[in-house]
N, CA, C and O atoms as a Tinker XYZ file with bonds, in Angstrom:
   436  protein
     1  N      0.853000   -1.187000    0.000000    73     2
     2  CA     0.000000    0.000000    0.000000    64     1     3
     3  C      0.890000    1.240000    0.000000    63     2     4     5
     4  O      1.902000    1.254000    0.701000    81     3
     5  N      0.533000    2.333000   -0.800000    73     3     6
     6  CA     1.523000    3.757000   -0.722000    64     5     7
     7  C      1.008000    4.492000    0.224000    63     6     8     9
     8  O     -0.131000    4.474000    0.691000    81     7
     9  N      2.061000    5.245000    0.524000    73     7    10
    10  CA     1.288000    6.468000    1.252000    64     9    11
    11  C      0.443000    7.210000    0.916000    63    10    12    13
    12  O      0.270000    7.201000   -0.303000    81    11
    13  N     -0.226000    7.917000    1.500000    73    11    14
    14  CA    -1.803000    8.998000    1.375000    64    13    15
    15  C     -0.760000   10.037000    0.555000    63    14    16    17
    16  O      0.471000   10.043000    0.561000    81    15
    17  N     -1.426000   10.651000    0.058000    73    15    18
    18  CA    -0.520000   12.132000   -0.290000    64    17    19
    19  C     -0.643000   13.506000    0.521000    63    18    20    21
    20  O     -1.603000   13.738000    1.255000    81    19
    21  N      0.183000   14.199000    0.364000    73    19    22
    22  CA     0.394000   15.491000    1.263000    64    21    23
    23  C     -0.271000   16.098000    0.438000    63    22    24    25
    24  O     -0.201000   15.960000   -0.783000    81    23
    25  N     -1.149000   17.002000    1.189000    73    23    26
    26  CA    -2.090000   17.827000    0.466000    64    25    27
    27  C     -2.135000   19.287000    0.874000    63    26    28    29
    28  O     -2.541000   19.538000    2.009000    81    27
    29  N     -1.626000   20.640000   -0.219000    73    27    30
    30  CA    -1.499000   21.555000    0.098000    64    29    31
    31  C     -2.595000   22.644000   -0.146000    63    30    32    33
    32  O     -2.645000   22.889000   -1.351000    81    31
    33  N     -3.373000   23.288000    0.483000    73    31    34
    34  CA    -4.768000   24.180000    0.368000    64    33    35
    35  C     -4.111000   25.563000    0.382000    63    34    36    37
    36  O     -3.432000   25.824000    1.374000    81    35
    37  N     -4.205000   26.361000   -0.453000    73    35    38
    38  CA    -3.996000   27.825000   -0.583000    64    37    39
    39  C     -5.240000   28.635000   -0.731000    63    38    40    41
    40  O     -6.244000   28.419000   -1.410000    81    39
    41  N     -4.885000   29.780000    0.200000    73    39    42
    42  CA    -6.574000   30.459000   -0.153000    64    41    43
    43  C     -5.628000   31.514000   -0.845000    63    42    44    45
    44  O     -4.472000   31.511000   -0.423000    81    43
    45  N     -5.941000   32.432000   -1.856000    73    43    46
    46  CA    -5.278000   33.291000   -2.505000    64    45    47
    47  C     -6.281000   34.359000   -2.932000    63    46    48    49
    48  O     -6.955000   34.168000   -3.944000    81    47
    49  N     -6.458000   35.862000   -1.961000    73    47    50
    50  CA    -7.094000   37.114000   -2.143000    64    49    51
    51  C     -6.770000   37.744000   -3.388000    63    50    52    53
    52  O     -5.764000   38.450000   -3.321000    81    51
    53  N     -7.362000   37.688000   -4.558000    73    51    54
    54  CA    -6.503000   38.286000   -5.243000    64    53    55
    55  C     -7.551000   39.984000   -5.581000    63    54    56    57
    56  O     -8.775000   40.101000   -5.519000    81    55
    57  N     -6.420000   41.168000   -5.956000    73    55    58
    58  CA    -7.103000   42.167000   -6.001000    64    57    59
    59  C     -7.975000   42.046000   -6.808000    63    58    60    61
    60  O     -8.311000   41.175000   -7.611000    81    59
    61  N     -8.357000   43.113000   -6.491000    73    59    62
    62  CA   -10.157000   43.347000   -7.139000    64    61    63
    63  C    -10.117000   44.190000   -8.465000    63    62    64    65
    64  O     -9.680000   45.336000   -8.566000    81    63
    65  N    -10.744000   43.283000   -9.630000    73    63    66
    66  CA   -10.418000   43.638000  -11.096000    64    65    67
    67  C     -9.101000   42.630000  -11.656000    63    66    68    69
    68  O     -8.586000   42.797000  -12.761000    81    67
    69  N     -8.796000   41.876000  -10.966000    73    67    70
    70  CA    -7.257000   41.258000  -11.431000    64    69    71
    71  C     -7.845000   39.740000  -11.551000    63    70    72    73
    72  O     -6.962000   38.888000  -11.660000    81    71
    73  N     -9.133000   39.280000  -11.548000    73    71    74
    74  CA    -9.125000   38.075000  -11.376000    64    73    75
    75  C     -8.879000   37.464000  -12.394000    63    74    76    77
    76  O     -8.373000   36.371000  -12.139000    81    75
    77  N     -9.071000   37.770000  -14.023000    73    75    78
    78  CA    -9.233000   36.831000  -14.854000    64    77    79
    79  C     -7.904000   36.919000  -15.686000    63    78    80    81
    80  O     -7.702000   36.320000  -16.743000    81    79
    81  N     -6.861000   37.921000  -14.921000    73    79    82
    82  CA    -5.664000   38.175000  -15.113000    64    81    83
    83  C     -4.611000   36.847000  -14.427000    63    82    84    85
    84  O     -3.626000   36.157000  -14.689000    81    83
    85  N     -5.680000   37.111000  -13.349000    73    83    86
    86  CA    -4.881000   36.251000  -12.378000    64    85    87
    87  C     -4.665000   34.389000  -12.680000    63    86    88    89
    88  O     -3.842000   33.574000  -12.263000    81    87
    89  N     -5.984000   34.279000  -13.699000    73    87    90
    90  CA    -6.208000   32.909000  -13.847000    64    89    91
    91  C     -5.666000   32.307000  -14.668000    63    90    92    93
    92  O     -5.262000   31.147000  -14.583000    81    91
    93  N     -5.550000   33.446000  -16.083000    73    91    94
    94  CA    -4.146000   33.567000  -16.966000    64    93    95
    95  C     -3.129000   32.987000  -16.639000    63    94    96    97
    96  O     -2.923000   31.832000  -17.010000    81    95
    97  N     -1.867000   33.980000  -15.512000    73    95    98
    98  CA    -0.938000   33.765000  -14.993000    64    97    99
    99  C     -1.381000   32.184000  -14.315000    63    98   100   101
   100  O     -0.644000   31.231000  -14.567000    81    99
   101  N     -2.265000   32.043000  -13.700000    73    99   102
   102  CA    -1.914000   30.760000  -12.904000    64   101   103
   103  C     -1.666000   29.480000  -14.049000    63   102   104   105
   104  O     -0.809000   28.599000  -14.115000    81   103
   105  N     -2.642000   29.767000  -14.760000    73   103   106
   106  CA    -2.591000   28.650000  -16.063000    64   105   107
   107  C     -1.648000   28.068000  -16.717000    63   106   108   109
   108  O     -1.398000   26.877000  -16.900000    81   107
   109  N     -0.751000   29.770000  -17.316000    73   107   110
   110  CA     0.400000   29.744000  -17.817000    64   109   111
   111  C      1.670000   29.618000  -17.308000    63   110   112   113
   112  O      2.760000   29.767000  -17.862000    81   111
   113  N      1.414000   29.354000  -16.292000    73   111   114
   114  CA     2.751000   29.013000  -14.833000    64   113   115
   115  C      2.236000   27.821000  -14.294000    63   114   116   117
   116  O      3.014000   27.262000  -13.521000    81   115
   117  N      1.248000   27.316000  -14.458000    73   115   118
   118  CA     1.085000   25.740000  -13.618000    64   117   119
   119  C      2.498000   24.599000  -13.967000    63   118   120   121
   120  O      2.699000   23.682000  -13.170000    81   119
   121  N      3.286000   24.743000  -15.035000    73   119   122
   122  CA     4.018000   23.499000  -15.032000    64   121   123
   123  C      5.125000   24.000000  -14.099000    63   122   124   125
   124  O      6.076000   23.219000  -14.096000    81   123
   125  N      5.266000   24.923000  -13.415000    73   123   126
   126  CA     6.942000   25.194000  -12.372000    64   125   127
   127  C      6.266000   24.343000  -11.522000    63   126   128   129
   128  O      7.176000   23.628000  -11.103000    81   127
   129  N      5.137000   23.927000  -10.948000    73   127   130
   130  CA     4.569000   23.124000   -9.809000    64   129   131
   131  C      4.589000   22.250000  -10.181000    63   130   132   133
   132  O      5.496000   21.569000   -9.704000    81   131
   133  N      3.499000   21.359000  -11.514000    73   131   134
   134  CA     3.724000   20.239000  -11.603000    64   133   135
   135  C      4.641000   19.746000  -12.491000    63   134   136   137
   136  O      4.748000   18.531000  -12.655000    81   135
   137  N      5.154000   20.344000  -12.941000    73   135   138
   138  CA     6.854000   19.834000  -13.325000    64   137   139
   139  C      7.598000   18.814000  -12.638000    63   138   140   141
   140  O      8.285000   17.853000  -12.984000    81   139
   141  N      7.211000   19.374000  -11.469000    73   139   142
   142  CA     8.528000   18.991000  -10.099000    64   141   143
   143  C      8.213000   17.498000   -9.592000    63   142   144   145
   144  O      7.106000   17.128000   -9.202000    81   143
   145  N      9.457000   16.641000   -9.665000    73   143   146
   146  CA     9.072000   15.327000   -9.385000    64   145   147
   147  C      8.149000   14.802000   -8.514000    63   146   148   149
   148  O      7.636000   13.692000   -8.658000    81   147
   149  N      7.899000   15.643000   -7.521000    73   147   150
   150  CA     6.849000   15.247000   -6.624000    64   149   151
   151  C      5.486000   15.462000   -6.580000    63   150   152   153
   152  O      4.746000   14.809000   -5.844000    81   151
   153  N      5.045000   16.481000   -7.443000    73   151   154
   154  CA     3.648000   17.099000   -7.923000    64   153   155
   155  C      2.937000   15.821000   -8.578000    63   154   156   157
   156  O      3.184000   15.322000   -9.676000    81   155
   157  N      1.940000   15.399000   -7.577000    73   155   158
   158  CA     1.008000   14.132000   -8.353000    64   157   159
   159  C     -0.129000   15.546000   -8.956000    63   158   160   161
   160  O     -1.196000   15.035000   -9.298000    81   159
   161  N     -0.141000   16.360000   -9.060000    73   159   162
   162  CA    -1.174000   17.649000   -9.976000    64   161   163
   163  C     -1.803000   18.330000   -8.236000    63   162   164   165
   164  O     -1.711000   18.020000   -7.048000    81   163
   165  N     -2.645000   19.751000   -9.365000    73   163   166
   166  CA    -3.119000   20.709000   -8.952000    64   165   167
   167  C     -4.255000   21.240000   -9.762000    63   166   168   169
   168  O     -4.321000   21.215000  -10.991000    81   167
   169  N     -5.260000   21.787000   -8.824000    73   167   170
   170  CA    -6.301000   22.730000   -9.262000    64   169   171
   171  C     -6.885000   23.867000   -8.671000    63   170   172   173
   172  O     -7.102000   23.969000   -7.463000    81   171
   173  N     -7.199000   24.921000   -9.715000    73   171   174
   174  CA    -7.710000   26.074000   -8.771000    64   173   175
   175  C     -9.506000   26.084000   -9.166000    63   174   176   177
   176  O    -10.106000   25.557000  -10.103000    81   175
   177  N     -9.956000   26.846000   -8.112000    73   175   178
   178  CA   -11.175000   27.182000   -8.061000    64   177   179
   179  C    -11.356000   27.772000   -7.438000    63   178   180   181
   180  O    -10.609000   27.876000   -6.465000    81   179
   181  N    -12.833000   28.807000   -7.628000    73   179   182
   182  CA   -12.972000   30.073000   -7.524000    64   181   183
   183  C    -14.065000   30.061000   -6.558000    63   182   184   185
   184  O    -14.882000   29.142000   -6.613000    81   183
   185  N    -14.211000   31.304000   -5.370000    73   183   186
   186  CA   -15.286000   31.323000   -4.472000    64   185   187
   187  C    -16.497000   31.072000   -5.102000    63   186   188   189
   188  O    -16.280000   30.814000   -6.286000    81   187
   189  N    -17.418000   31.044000   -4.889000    73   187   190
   190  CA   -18.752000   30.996000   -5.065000    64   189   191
   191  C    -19.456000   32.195000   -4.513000    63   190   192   193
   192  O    -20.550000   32.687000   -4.786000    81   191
   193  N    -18.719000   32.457000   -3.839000    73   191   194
   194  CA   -19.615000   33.790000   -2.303000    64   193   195
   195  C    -18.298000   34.870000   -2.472000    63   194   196   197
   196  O    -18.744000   36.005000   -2.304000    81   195
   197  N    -16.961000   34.904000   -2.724000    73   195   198
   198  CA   -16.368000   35.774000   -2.741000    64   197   199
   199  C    -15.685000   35.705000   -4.207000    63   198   200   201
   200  O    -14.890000   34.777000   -4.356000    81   199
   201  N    -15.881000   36.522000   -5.250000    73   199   202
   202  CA   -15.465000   36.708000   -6.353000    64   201   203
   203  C    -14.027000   37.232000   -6.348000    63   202   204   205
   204  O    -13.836000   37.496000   -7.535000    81   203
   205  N    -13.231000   37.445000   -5.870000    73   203   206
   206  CA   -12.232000   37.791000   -5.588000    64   205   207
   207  C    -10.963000   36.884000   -4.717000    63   206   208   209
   208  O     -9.812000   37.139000   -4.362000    81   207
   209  N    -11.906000   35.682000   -4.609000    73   207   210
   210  CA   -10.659000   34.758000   -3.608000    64   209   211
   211  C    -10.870000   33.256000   -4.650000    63   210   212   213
   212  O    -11.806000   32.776000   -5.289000    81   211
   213  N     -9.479000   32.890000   -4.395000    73   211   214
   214  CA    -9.433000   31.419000   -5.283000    64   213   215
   215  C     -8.253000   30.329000   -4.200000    63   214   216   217
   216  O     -7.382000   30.627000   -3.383000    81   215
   217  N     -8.691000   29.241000   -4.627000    73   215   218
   218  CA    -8.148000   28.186000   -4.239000    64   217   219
   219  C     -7.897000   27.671000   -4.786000    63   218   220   221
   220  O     -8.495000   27.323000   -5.804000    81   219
   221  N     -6.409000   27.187000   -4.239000    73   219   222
   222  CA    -5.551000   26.196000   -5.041000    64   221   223
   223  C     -5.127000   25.206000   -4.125000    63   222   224   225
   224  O     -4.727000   25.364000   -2.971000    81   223
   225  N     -5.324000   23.707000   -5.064000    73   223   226
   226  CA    -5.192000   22.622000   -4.349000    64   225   227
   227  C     -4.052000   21.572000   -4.803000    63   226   228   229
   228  O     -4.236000   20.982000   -5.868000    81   227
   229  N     -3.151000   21.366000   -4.228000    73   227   230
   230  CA    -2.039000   20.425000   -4.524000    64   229   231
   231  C     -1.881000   19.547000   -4.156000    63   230   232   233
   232  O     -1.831000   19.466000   -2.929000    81   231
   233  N     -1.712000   18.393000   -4.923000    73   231   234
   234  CA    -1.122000   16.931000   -4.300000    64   233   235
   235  C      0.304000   16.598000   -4.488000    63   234   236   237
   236  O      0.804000   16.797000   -5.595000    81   235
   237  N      0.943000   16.161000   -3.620000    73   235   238
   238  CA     2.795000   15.832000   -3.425000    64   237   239
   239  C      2.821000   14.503000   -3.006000    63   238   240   241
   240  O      2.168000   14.113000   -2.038000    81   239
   241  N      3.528000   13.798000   -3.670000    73   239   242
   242  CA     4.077000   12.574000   -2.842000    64   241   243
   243  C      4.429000   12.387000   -1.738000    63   242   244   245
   244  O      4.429000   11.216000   -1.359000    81   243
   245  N      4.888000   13.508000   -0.739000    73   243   246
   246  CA     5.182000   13.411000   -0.036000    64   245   247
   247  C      5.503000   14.740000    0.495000    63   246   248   249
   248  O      5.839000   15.611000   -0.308000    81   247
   249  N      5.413000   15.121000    2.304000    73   247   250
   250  CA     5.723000   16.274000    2.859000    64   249   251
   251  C      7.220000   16.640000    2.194000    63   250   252   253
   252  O      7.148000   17.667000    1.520000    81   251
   253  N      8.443000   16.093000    2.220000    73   251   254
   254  CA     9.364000   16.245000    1.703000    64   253   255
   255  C      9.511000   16.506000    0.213000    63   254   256   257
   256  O     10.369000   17.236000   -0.283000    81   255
   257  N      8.530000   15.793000   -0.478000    73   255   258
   258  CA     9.017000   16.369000   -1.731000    64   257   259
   259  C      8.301000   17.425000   -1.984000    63   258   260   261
   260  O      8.526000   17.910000   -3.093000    81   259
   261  N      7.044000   18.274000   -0.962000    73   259   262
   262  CA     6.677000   19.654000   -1.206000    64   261   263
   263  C      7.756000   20.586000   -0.838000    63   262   264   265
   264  O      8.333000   21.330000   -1.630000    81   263
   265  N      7.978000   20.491000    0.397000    73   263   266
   266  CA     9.543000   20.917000    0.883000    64   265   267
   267  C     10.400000   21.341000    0.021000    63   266   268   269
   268  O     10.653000   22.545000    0.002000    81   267
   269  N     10.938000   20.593000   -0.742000    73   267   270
   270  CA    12.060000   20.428000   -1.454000    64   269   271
   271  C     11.449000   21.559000   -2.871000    63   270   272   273
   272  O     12.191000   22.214000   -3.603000    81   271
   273  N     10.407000   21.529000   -2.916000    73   271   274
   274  CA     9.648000   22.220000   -4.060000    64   273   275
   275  C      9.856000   23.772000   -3.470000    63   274   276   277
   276  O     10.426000   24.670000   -4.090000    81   275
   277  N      9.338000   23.878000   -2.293000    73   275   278
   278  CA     9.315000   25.263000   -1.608000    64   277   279
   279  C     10.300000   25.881000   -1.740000    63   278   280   281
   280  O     10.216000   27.108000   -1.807000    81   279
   281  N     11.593000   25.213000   -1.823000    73   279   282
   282  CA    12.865000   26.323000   -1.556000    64   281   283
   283  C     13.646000   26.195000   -3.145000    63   282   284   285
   284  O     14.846000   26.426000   -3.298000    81   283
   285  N     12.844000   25.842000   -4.109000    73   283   286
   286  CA    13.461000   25.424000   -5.513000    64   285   287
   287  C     13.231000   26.706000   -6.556000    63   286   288   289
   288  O     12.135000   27.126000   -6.927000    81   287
   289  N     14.714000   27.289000   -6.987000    73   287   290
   290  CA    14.145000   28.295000   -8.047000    64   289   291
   291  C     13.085000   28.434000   -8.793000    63   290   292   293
   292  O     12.915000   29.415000   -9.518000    81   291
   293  N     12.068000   27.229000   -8.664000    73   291   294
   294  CA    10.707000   26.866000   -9.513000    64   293   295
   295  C     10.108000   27.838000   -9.036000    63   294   296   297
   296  O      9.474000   28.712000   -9.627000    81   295
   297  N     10.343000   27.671000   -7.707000    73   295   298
   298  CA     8.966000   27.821000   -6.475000    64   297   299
   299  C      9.010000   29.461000   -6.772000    63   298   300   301
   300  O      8.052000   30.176000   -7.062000    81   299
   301  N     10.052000   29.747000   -6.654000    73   299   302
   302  CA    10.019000   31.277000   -6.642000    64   301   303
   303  C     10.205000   32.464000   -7.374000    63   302   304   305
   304  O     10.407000   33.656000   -7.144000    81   303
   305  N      9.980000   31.254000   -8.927000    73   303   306
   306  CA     9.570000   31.678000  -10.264000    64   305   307
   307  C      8.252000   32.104000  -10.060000    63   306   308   309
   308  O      7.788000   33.231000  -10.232000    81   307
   309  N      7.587000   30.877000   -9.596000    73   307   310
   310  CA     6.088000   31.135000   -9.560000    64   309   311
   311  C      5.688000   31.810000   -8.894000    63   310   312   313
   312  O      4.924000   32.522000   -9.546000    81   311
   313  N      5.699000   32.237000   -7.436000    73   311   314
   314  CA     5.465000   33.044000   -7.178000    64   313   315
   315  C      5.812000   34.627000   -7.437000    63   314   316   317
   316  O      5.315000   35.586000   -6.845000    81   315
   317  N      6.773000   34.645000   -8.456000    73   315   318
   318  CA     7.144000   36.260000   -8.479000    64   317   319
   319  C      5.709000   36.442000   -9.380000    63   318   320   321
   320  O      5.066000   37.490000   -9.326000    81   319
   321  N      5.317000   35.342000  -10.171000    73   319   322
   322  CA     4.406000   35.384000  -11.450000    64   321   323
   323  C      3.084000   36.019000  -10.727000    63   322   324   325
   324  O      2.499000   36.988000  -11.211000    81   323
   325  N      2.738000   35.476000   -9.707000    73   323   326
   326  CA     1.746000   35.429000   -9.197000    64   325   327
   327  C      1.294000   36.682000   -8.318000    63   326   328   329
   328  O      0.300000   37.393000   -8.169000    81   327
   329  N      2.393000   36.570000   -7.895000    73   327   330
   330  CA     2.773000   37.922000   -6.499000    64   329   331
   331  C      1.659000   39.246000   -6.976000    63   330   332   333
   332  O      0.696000   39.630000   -6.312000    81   331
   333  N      2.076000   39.742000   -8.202000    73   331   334
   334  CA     1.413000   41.216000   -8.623000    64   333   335
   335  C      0.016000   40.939000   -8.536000    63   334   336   337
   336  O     -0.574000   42.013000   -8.660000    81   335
   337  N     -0.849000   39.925000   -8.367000    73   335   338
   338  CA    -2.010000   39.707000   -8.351000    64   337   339
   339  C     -2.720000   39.739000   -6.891000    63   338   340   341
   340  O     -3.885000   40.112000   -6.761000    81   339
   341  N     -1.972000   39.344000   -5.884000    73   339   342
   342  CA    -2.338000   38.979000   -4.654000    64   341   343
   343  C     -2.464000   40.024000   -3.604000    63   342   344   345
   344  O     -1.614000   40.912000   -3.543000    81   343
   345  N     -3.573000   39.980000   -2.680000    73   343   346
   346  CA    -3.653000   41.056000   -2.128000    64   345   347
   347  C     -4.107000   40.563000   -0.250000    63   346   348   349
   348  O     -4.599000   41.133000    0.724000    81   347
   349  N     -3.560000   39.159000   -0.592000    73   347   350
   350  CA    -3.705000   38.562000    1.137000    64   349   351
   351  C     -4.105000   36.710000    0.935000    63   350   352   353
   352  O     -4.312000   36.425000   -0.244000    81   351
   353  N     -4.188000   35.856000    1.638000    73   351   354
   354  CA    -4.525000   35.063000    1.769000    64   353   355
   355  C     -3.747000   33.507000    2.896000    63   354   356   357
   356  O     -2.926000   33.849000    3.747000    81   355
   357  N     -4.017000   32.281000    2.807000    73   355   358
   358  CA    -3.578000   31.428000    3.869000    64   357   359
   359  C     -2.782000   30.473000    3.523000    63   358   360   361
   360  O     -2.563000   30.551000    2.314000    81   359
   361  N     -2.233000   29.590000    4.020000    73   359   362
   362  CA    -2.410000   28.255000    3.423000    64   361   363
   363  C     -2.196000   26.942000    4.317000    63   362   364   365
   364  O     -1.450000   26.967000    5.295000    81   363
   365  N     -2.840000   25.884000    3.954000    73   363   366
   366  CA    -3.134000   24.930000    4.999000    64   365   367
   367  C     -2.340000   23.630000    4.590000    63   366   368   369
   368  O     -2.361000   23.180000    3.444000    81   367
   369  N     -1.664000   23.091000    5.594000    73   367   370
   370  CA    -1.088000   21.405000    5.411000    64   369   371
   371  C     -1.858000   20.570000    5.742000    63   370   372   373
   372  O     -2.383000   20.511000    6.854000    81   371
   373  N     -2.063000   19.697000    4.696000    73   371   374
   374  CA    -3.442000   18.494000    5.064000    64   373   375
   375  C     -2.669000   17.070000    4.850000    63   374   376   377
   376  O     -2.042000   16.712000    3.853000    81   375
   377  N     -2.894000   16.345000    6.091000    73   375   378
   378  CA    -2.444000   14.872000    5.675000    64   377   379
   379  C     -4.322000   14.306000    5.783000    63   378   380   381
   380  O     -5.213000   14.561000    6.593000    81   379
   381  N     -4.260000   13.366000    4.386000    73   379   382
   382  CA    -5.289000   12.847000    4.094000    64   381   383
   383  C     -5.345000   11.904000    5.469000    63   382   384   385
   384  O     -4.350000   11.502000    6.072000    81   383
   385  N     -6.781000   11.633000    5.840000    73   383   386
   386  CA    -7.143000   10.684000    7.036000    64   385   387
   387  C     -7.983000    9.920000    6.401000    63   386   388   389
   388  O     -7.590000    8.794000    6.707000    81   387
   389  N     -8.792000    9.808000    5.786000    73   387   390
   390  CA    -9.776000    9.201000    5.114000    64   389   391
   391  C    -10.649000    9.716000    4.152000    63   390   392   393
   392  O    -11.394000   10.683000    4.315000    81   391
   393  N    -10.520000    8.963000    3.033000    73   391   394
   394  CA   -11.332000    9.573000    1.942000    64   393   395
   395  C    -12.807000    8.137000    1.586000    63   394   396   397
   396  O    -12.970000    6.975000    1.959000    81   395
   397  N    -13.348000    8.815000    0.960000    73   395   398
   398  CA   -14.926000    7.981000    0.377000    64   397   399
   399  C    -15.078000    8.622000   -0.575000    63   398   400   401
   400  O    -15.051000    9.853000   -0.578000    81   399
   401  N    -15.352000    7.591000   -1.993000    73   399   402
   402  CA   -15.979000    8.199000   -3.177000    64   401   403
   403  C    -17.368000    8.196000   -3.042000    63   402   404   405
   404  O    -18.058000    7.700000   -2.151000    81   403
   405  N    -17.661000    8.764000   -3.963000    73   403   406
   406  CA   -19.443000    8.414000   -4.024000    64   405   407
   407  C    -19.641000    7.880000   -5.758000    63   406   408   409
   408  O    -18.750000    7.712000   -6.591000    81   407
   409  N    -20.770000    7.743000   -5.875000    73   407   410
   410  CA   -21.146000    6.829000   -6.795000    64   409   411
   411  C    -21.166000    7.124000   -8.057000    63   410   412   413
   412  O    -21.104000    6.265000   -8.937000    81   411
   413  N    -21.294000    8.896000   -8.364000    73   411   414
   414  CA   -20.838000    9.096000   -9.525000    64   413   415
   415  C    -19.717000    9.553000   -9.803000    63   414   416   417
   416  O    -19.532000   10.313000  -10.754000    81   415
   417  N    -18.796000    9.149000   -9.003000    73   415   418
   418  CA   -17.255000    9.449000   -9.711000    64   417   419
   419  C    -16.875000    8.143000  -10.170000    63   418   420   421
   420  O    -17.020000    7.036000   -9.653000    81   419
   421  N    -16.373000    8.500000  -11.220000    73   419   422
   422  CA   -15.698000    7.185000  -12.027000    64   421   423
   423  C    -13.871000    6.901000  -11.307000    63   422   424   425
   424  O    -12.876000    7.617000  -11.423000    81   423
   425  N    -14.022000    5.813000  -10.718000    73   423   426
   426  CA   -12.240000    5.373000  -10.454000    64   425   427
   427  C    -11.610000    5.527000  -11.532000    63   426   428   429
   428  O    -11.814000    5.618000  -12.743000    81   427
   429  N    -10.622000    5.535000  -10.639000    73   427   430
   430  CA    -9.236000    5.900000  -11.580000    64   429   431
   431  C     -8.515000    5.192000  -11.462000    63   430   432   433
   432  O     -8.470000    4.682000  -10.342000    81   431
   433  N     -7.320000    4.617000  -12.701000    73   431   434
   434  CA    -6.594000    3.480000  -12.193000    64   433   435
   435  C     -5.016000    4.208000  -11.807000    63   434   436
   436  O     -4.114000    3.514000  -11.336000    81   435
């Protein structure tokens, strides 16, 4: 059995009028993240209730190989990309505990 994956949650404020700028840049900069040997992928999505805040969700093989991502000229490619857009936000470390599909998601092999 493998390990669960490390799961990284970003809330990202971005200024107001910059959003579809912002989604651009994220688009066109997604491979410095999943490039990186440890990036099993990522997705963003957008408030529902706050038009101005987005989330981004990452999966890593492992706490270490996000780590190793964090301090990598990648990392801080991407964020310079990103930076001019942002105007506050969080971010959360999640180790998976238990997951359940439901019935209309199709497995994956």
């Amino acid at each position: 059995m493998s390990a669960a994956p490390f799961r990284v949650l970003l809330r990202m404020d971005v200024k107001p009028g910059k959003a579809e700028e912002f989604v651009a840049a994220w688009t066109e900069n997604s491979a410095a993240v999943t490039g990186h040997p440890a990036n099993l992928g990522q997705s963003l999505s957008r408030s529902t209730e706050e038009p101005d805040v987005f989330y981004i969700f990452s999966e890593w093989a492992s706490e270490e190989g996000f780590r190793e991502f964090e301090d990598s000229p990648g990392h801080l490619e991407h964020r310079a990309q990103l930076h001019p857009f942002r105007s506050g936000g969080s971010i959360a470390f999640l180790d998976l505990v238990a997951e359940v599909r439901g019935g209309a998601r199709p497995e994956q092999d």
